[in-house]
Kinemage of the C-alpha trace (Angstrom):
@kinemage 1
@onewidth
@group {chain A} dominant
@subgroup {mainchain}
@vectorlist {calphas} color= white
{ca unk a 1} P -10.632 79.834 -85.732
{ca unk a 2} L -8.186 81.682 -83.461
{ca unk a 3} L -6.251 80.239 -86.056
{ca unk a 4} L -3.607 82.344 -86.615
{ca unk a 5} L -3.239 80.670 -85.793
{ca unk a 6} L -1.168 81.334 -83.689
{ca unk a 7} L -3.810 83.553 -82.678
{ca unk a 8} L -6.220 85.033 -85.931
{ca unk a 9} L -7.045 87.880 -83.671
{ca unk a 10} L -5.011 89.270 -80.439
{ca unk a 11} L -6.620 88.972 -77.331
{ca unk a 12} L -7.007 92.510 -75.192
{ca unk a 13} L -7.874 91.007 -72.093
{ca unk a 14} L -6.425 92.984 -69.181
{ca unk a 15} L -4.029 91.274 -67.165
{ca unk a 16} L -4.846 90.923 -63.473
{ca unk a 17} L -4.038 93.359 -60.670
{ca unk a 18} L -0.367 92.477 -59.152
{ca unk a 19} L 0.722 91.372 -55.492
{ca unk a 20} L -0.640 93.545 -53.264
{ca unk a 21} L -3.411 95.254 -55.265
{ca unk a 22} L -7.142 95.058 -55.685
{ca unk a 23} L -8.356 92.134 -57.366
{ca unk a 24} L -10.658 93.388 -60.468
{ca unk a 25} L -14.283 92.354 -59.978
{ca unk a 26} L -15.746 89.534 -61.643
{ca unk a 27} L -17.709 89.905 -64.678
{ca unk a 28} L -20.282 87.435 -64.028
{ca unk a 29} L -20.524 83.478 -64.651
{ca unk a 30} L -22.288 84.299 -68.279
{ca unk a 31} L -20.012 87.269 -69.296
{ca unk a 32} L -17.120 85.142 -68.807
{ca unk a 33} L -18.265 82.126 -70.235
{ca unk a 34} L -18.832 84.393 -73.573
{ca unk a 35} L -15.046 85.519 -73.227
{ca unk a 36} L -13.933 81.715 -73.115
{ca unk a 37} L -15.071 81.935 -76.893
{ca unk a 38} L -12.552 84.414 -77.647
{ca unk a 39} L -15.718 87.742 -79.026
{ca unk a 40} L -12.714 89.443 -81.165
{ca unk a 41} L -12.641 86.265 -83.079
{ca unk a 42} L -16.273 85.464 -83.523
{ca unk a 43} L -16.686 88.824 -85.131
{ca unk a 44} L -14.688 88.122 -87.717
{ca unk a 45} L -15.869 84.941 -87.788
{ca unk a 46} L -19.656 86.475 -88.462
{ca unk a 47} L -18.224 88.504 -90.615
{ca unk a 48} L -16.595 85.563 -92.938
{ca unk a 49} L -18.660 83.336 -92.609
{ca unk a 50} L -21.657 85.788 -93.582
{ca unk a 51} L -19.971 86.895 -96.191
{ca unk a 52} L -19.380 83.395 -97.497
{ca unk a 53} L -23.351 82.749 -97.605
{ca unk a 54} L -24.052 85.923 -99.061
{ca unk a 55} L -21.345 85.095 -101.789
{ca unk a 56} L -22.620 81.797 -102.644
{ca unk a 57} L -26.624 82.748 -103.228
{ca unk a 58} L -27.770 86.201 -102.365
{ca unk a 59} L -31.379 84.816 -102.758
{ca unk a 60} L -30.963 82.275 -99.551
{ca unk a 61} L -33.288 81.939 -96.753
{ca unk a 62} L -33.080 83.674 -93.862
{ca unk a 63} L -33.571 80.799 -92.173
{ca unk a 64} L -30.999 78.929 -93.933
{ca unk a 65} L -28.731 81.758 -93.632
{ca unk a 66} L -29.120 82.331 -90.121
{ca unk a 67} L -28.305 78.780 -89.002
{ca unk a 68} L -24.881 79.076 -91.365
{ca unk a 69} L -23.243 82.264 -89.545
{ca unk a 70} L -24.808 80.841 -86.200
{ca unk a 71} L -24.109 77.305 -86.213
{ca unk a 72} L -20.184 78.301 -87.899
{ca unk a 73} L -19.882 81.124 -85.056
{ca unk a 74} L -20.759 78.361 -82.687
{ca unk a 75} L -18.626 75.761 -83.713
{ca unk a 76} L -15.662 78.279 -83.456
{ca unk a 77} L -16.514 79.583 -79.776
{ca unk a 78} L -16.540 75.780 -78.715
{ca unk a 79} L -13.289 75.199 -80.165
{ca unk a 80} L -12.165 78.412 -79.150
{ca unk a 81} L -13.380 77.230 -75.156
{ca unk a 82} L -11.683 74.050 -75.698
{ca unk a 83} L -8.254 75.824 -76.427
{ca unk a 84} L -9.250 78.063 -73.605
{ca unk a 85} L -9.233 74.869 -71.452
{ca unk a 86} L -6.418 73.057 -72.454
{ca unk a 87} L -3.946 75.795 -72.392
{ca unk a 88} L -5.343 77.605 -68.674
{ca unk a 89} L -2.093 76.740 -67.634
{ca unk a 90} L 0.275 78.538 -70.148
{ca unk a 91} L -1.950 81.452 -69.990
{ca unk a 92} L -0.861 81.955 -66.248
{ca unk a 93} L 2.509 82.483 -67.815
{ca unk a 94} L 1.838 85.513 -70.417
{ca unk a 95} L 0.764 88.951 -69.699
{ca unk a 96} L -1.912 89.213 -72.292
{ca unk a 97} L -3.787 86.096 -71.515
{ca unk a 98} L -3.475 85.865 -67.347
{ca unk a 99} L -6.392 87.655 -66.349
{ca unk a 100} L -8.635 85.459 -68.704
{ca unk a 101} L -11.529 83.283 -66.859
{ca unk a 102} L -9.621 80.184 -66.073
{ca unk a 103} L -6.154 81.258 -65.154
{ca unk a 104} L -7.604 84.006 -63.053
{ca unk a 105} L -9.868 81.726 -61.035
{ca unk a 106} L -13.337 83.182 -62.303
{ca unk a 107} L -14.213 79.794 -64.481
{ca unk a 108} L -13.954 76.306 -62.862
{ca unk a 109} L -11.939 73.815 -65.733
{ca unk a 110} L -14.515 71.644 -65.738
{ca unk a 111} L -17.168 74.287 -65.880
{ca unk a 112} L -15.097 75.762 -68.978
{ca unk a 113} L -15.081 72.142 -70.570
{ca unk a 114} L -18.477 71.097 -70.386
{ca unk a 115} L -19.410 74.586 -72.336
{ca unk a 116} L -16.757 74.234 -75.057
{ca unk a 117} L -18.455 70.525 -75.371
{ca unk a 118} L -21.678 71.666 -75.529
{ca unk a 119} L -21.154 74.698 -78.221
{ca unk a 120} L -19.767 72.112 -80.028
{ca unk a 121} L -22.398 69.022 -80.076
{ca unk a 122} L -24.916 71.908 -81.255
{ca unk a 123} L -22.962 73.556 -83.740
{ca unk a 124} L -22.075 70.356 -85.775
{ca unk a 125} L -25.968 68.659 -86.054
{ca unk a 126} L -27.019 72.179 -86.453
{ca unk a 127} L -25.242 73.166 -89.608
{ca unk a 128} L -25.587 69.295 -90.502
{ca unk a 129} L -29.435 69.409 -90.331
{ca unk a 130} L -30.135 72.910 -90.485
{ca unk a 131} L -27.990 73.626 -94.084
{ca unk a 132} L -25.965 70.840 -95.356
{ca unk a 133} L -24.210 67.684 -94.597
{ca unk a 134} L -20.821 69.394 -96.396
{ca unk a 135} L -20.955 72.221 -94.049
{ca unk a 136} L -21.453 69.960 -91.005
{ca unk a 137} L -18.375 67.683 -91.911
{ca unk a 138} L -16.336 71.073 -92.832
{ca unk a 139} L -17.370 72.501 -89.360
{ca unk a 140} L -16.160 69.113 -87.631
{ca unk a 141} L -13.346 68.959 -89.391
{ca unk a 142} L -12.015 72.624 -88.269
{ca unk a 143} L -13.178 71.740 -84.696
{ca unk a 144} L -10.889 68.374 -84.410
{ca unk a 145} L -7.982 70.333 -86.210
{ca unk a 146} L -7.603 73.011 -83.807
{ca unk a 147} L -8.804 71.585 -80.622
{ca unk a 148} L -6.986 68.359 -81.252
{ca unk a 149} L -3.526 68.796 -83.307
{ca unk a 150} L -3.537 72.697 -83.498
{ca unk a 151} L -3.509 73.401 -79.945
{ca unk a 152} L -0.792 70.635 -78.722
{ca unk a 153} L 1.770 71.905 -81.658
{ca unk a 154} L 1.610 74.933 -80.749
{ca unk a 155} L 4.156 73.630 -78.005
{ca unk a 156} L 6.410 72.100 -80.085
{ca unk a 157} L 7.084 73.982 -83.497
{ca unk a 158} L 6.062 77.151 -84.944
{ca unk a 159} L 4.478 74.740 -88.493
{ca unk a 160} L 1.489 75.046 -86.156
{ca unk a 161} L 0.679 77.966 -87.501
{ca unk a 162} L 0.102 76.563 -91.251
{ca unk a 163} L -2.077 74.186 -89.012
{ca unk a 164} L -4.055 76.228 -87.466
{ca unk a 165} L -4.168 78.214 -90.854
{ca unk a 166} L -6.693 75.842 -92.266
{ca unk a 167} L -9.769 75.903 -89.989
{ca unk a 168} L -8.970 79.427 -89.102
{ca unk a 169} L -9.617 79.905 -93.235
{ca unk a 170} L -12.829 77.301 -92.963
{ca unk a 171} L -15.587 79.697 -92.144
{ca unk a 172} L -16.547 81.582 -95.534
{ca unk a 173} L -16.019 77.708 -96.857
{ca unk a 174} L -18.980 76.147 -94.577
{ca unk a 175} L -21.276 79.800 -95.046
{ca unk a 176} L -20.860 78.856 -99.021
{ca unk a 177} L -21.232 74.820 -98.905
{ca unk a 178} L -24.241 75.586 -96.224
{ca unk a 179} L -25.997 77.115 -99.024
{ca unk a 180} L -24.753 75.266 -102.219
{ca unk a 181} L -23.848 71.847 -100.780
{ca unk a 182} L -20.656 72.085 -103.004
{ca unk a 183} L -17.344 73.056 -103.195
{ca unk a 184} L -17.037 75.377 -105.676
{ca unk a 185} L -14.350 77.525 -106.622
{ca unk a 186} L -16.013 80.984 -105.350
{ca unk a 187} L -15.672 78.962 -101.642
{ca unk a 188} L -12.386 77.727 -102.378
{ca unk a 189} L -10.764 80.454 -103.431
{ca unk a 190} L -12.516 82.760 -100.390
{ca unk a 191} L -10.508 80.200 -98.124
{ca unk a 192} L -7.518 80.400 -100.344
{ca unk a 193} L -8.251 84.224 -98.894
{ca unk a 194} L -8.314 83.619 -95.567
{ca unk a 195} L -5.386 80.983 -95.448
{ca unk a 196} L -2.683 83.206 -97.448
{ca unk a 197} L -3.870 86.394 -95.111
{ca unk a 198} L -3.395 84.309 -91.955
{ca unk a 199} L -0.339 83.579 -92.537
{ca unk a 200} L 1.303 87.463 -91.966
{ca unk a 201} L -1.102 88.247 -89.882
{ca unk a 202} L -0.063 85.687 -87.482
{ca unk a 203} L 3.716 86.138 -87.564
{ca unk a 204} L 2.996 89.974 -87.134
{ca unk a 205} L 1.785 88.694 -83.870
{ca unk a 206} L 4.334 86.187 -83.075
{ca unk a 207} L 6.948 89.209 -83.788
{ca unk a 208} L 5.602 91.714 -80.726
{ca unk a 209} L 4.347 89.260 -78.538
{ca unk a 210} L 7.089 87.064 -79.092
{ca unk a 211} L 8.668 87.586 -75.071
{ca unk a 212} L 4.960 86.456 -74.016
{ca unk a 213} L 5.018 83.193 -76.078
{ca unk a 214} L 8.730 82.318 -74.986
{ca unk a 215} L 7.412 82.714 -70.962
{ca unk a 216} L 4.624 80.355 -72.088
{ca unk a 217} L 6.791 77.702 -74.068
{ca unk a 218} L 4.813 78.187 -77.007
{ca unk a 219} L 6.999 78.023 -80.281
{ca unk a 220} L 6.180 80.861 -82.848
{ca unk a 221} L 7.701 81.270 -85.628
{ca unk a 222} L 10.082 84.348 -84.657
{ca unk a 223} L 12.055 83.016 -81.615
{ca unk a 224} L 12.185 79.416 -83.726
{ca unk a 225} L 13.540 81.691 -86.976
{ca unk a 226} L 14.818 84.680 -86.119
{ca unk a 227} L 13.425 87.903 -87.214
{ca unk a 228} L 14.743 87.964 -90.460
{ca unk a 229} L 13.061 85.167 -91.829
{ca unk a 230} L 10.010 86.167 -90.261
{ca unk a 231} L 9.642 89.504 -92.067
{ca unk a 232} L 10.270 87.482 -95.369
{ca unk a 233} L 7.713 84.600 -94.780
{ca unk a 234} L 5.337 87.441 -93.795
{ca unk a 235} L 6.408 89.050 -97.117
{ca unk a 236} L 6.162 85.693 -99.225
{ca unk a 237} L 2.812 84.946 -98.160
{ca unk a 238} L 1.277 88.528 -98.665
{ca unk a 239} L 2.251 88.725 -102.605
{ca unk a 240} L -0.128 85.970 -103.375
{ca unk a 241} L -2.876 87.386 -100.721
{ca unk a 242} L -2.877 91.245 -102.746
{ca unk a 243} L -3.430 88.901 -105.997
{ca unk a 244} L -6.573 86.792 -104.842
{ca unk a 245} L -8.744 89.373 -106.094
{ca unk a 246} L -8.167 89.268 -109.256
{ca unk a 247} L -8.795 85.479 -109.073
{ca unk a 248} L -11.879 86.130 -107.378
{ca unk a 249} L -13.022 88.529 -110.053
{ca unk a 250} L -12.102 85.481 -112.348
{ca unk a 251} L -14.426 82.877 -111.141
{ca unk a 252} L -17.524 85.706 -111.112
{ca unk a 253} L -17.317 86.449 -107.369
{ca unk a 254} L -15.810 89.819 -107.083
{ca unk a 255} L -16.721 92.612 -109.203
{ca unk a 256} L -15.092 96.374 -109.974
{ca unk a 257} L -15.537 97.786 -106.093
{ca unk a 258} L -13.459 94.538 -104.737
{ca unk a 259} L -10.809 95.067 -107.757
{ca unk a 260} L -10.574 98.500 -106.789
{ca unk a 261} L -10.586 98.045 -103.176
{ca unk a 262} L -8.126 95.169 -103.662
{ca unk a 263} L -5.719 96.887 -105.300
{ca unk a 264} L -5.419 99.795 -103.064
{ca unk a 265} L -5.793 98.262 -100.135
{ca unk a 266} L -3.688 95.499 -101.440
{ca unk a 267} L -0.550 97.603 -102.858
{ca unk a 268} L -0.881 99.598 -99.258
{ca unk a 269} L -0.332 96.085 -97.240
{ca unk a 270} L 2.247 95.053 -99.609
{ca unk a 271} L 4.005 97.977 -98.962
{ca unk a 272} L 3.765 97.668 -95.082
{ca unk a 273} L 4.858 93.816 -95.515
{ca unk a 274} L 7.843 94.895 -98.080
{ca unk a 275} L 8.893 98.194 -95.619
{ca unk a 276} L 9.435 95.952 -92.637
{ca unk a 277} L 11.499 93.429 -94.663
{ca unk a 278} L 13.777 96.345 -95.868
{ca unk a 279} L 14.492 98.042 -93.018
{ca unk a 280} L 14.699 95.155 -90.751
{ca unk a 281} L 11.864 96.801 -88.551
{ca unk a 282} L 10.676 95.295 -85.352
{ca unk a 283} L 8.100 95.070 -83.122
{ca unk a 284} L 6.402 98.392 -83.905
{ca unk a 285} L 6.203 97.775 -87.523
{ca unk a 286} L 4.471 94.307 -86.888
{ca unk a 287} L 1.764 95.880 -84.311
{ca unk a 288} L 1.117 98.150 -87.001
{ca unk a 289} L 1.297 95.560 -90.106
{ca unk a 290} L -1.355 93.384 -87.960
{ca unk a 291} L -3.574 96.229 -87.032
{ca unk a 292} L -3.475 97.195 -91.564
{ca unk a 293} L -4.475 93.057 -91.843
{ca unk a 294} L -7.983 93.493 -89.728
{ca unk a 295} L -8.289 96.550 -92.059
{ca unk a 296} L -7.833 95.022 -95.633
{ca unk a 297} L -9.766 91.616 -94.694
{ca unk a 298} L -12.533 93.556 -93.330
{ca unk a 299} L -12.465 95.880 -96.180
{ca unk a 300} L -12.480 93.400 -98.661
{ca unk a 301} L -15.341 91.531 -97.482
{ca unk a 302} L -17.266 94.540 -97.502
{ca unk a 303} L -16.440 94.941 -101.092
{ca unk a 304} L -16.953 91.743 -102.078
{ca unk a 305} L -21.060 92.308 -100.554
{ca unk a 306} L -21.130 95.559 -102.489
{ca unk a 307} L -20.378 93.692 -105.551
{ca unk a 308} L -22.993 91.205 -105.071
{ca unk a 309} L -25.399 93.959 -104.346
{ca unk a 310} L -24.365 95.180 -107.665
């Protein structure tokens, strides 16, 4: 769930024209309703939570399948609108996040609010009733954690970001328990995944949008830390991310293509995480070490599917 939680994926929207200039044209009531629930995100959010399914029994029903990636994509666009809602007025303050649908005046607050509410109320019964009763109390439980104590900490210390670390990492957990009704190690260590990766992901983007998050009062971890300990946190957390794997491989879920991939891939990011700790770098380094984290989570996924193909 935007997770990274300080924000699991950036945000591209285009600020709005400046004093004196054009004002861009509306999208349309529907188009920016779908860009409340934050579309980067949900893609990777299919794209976890799909694999977690897939992972768990290759031999599901589409059916049951379908409601699992739709009901978890769901959940995450309602909490994603909620967040939208409750922070309209920071987003005024940054660049990035200004010419969004409620701090730009396109979406009315309460307009915003009744849609995050109702994504919600769906998503929950649906994965409840639709797959299993786990994956309907995992998918609740992500939805009060970032709507409800992610999104106020955010303004008070960077720790928010472990916080938010935990439903953001939910969604392969609920595909797998909406097909087995357990929690089984193959789920638990796929959100062992997702929670270590996180981690540098989101101080990569804490690092070169960290003048945006000061104008918005939001406490990230670099401007609470310092630079230097942000490079080594991001560092820390990516030695045990290039060795899940191997782990994965252990408990039958992986296979030679995700060991392979996993290890390249892995070693490369490693590298990139090590490389900005050594030389100090800044904010160029972390644009680039975020942009390599979409690349080795998306990657490994896809390997992880091959191997259950295989």
């Amino acid at each position: 769930m935007a997770s990274p939680v300080s924000t699991p994926a950036v945000d591209l929207a285009a600020a709005p024209a400046g004093d004196g200039e054009a004002t861009p044209r509306s999208p349309g009531l529907i188009a920016d309703l779908f860009a409340l629930t934050k579309p980067r995100l949900s893609t990777l959010v299919l794209i976890t939570a799909g694999g977690g399914v897939w992972l768990a029994d290759r031999n599901v029903s589409a059916a049951t399948a379908l409601a699992a990636v739709l009901g978890t994509t769901m959940v995450v666009g309602g909490a994603n609108t909620l967040n939208c809602y409750l922070e309209r007025e920071l987003d005024r303050r940054m660049l990035r996040t200004r010419g969004r649908p409620l701090p730009s005046g396109r979406v009315r607050p309460n307009t915003a609010l009744a849609f995050g509410v109702a994504l919600s109320l769906i998503s929950v019964p649906l994965l409840t009733l639709a797959t299993t009763p786990l994956a309907g109390l995992l998918a609740a439980v992500a939805l009060v954690l970032y709507v409800m104590v992610y999104t106020p900490m955010k303004r008070t210390t960077s720790l928010s970001t472990l916080v938010g670390a935990v439903p953001g990492a939910l969604p392969p957990l609920i595909g797998w328990t909406a097909v087995t009704g357990r929690l089984d190690m193959g789920g638990l260590l796929l959100f062992l995944l997702l929670f270590l990766w996180q981690i540098p992901h989101s101080l990569a983007i804490g690092i070169y949008r960290a003048s945006d998050y000061e104008k918005a009062g939001m406490v990230v971890f670099p401007n609470e830390f310092g630079l230097a300990a942000t490079r080594r946190q991001a560092l820390l957390y990516t030695v045990p991310l290039v060795a899940t794997p191997l782990f994965l491989a252990h408990a039958g879920v992986a296979g030679i293509v995700t060991m392979t991939v996993g290890a390249v891939l892995g070693l490369w990011f490693l590298w990139l995480a090590f490389d900005g700790f050594r030389r100090q770098l800044g904010p160029r380094w972390a644009r680039r070490f975020f942009l390599a984290s979409l690349v080795y989570l998306t990657a490994l996924f896809g390997a992880l599917s091959v191997d259950q193909l295989v």
